[in-house]
C-alpha positions in Angstrom: 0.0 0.0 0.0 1.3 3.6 -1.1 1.2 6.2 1.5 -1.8 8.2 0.0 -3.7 5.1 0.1 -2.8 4.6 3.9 -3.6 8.4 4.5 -7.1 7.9 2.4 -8.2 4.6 4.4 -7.0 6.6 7.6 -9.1 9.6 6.7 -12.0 7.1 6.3 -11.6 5.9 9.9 -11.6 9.8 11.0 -14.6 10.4 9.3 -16.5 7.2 10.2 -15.6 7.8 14.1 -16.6 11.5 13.7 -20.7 10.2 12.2 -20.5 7.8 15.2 -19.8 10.4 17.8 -22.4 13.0 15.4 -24.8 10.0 15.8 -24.3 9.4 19.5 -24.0 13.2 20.3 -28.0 13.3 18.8 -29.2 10.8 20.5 -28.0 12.1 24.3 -29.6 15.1 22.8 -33.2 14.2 21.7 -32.5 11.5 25.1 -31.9 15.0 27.3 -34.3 17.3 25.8 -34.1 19.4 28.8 -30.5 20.2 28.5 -31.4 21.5 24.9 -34.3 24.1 25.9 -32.2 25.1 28.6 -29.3 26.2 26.3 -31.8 27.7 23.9 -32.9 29.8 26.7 -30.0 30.6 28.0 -29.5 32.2 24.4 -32.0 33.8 24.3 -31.7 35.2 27.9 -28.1 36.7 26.3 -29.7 38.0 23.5 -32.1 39.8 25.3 -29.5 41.4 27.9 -27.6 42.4 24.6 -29.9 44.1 23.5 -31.3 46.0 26.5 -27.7 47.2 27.2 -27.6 48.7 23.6 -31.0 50.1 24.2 -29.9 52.1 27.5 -28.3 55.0 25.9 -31.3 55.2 23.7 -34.3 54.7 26.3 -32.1 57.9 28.0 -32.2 60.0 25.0 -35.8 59.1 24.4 -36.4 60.2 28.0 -35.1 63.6 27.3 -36.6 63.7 24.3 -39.7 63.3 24.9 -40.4 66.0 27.7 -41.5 68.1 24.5 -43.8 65.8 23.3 -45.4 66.1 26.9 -45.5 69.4 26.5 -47.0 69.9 23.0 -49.5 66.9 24.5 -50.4 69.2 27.6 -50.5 71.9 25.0 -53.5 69.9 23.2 -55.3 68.9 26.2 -54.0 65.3 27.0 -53.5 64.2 30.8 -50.0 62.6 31.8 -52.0 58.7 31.3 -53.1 59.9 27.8 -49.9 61.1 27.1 -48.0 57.6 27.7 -50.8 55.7 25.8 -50.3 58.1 23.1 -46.0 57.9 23.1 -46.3 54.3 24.2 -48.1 53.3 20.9 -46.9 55.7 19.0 -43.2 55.9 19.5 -42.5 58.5 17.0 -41.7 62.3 17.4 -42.6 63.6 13.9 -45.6 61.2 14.3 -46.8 62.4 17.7 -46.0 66.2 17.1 -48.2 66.2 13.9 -50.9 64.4 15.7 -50.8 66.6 19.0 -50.9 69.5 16.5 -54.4 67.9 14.9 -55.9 67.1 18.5 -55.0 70.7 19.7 -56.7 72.4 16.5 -60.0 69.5 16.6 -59.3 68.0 13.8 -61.4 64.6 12.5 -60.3 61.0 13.2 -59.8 60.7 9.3 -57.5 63.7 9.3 -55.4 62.2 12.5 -55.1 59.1 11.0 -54.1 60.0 7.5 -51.1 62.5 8.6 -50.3 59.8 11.2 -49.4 57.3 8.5 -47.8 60.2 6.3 -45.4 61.0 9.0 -44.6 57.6 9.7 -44.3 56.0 6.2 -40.5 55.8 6.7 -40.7 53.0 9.0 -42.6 50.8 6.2 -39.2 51.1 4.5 -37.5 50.4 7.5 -39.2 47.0 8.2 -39.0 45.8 4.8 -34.9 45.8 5.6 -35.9 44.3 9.0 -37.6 41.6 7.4 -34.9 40.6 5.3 -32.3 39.9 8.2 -35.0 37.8 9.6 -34.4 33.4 9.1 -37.2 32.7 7.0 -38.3 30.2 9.8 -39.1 33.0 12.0 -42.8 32.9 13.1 -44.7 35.9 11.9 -45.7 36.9 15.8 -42.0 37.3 15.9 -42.3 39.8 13.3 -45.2 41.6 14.3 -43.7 42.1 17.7 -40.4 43.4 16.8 -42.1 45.7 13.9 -44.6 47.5 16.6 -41.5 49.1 17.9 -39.4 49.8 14.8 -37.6 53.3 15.8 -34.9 55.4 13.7 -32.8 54.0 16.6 -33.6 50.8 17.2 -33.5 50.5 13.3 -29.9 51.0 13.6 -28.5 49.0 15.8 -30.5 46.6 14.6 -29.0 47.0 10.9 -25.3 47.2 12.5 -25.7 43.9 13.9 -24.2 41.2 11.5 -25.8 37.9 10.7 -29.3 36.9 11.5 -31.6 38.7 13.4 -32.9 37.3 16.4 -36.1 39.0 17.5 -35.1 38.6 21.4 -32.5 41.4 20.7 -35.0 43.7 19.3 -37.2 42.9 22.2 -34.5 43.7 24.9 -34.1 46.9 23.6 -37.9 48.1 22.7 -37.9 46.9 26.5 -35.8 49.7 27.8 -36.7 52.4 25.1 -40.5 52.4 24.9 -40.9 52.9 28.2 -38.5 56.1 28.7 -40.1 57.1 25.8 -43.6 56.7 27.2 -42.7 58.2 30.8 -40.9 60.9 29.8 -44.0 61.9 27.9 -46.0 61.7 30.5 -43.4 63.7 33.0 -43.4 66.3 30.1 -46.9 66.9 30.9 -47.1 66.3 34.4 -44.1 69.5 33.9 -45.9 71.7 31.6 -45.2 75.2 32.4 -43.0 74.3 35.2 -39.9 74.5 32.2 -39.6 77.4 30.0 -39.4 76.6 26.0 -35.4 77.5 25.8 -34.8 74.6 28.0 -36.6 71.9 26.4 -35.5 73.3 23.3 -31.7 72.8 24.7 -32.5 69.0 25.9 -33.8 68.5 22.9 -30.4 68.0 21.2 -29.7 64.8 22.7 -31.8 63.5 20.0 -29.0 64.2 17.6 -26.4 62.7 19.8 -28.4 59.3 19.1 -28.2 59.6 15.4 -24.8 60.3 15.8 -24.3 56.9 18.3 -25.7 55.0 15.2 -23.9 56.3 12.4 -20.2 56.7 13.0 -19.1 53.0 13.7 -21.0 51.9 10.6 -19.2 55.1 8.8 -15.9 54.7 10.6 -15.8 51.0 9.6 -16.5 51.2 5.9 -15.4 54.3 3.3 -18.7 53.5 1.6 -21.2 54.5 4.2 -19.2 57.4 5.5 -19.8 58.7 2.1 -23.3 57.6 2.0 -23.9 59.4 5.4 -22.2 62.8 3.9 -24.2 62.7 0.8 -27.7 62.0 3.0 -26.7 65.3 4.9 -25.9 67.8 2.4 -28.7 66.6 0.3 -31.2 66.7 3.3 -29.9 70.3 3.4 -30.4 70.8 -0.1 -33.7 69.3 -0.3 -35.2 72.0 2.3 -34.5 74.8 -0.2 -35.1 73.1 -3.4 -38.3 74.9 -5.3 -40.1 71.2 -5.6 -39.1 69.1 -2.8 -39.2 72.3 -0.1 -43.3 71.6 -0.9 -43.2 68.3 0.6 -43.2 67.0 4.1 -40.2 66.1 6.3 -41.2 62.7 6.2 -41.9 62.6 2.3 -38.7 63.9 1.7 -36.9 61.5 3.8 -38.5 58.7 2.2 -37.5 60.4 -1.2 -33.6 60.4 -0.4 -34.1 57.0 1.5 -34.8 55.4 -1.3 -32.5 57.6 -3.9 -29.4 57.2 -1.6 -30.2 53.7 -1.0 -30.2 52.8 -4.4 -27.6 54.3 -5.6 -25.4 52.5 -3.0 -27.0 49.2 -3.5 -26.5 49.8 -7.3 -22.7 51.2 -7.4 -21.4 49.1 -4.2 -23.2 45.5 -3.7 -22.7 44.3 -0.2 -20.6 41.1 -1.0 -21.7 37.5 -0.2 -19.8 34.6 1.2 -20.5 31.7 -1.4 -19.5 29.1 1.1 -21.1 28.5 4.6 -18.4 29.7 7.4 -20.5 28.1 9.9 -19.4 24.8 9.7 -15.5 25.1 8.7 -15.3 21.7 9.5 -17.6 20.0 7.5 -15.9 21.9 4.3 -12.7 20.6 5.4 -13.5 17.7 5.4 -15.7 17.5 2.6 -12.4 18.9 0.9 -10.9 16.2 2.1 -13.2 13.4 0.8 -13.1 14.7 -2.5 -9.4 14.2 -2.6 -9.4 10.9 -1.5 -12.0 9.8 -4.1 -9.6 11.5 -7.1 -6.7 9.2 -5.5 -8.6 6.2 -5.4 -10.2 6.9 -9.3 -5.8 7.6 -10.0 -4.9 3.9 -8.6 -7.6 2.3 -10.7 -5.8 3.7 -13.7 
């Protein structure tokens, strides 16, 4: 026997004891079930912890934030309870500002409802790129859950996050956010006149320093969306004095150079896709391996 062929019946024996010990290894599994849930939840339990610590400097900002929603609620009449129903299903500040504006000046359901779903249309886009990150075994509770609560800045991290998306990340951090969104509504209104307007209009820039937590890792990571994020600013600028698109809505326009910038991006620099699975490195090596030991065996018959 040549030394390839002792290598090649050697590898044989590897692989052979590897199946048995794959084989055994399944069976003290499915025998143990209760070792395996416990794992899963112990993942879970991470995930969840992950993403509540991502959402603290968020739920902080939102607190902040929010005080002048409070007040432009207390403005339209709304009690502090009101106030966190409104922020706490509706955790959106263009969103809630336009519809505070409408209760104050008695405007009709219909009304309320339509310049609700204007303002907010940017989030549709945003959970059509959710919905792509998620496994396409994910239940679709999971996805209605983690969409209620689909934020500018839980979109991000959310989108910075490689792989998969596991909904128990999102729900750690809606966990943390919603409600400081929600309470520091309902502070803003218990506060009312107690603050004057130059002062809410000063904690009101914390709300930038969010945007900012989002964007510059991404941007200091890859050339690409640095430029990205520099073009979305000076044409968000632009599109404020432009003769056509200073006659639409914030939120129009923002869904406008969303979708522009986006595409562009998409079109000129594809996100590049691993063709093999790096999960299971070893599998591939020894698949590699296999394959080689079949071309020496096909060599000898020659």
């Amino acid at each position: 026997m040549t030394e390839e062929t002792i290598a090649c019946s050697a590898l044989k024996e590897e692989s052979a004891e590897s199946d048995v010990h794959e084989m055994k290894k399944t069976n003290l599994t499915e025998s143990h079930g209760v070792a395996k849930v416990d794992k899963d939840a112990d993942s879970r339990r991470a995930l969840f912890l992950e993403g509540f610590h991502d959402g603290i400097p968020i739920a902080l900002g939102y607190f902040v934030v929010s005080f002048t929603l409070g007040i432009a609620a207390k403005t339209a009449g709304l009690t502090p309870f009101q106030g966190f129903l409104a922020s706490f299903f509706n955790n959106a500040s263009a969103g809630e500002y336009a519809a505070f504006t409408l209760i104050a000046a008695k405007a009709s359901y219909l009304e309320l409802a339509l310049m609700t779903l204007v303002a907010n249309a940017r989030y549709m886009l945003m959970s059509c790129v959710v919905s792509q990150k998620f496994a396409p075994s994910t239940p679709l509770y999971h996805r209605l859950l983690v969409g209620f609560d689909i934020t500018d800045e839980i979109f991000g991290i959310t989108i910075a996050r490689p792989g998969r998306l596991a909904p128990f990340y999102n729900y750690g951090a809606m966990s943390v956010a919603l409600p400081g969104w929600a309470c520091g509504t309902a502070l803003g209104v218990i506060a009312g006149e107690l603050l004057s307007l130059r002062l809410v209009s000063a904690l009101s820039v914390a709300l930038f320093g969010m945007f900012l937590w989002v964007i510059i890792p991404a941007a200091r990571n890859d050339r690409v969306v640095a430029a990205l994020v520099g073009t979305s600013f000076f044409l968000s600028f632009a599109a404020v004095h432009l003769p056509l698109l200073a006659e639409l809505s914030s939120g129009t326009r923002t869904i406008l150079l969303t979708v522009v910038i986006a595409a562009v991006g998409a079109y000129f620099f594809p996100v590049k896709e691993d063709s093999t699975d790096s999960s299971d490195p070893s599998g591939a090596v020894a698949e590699d391996a296999r394959s080689e030991c079949s071309a020496m065996n096909e060599k000898e018959r020659d």
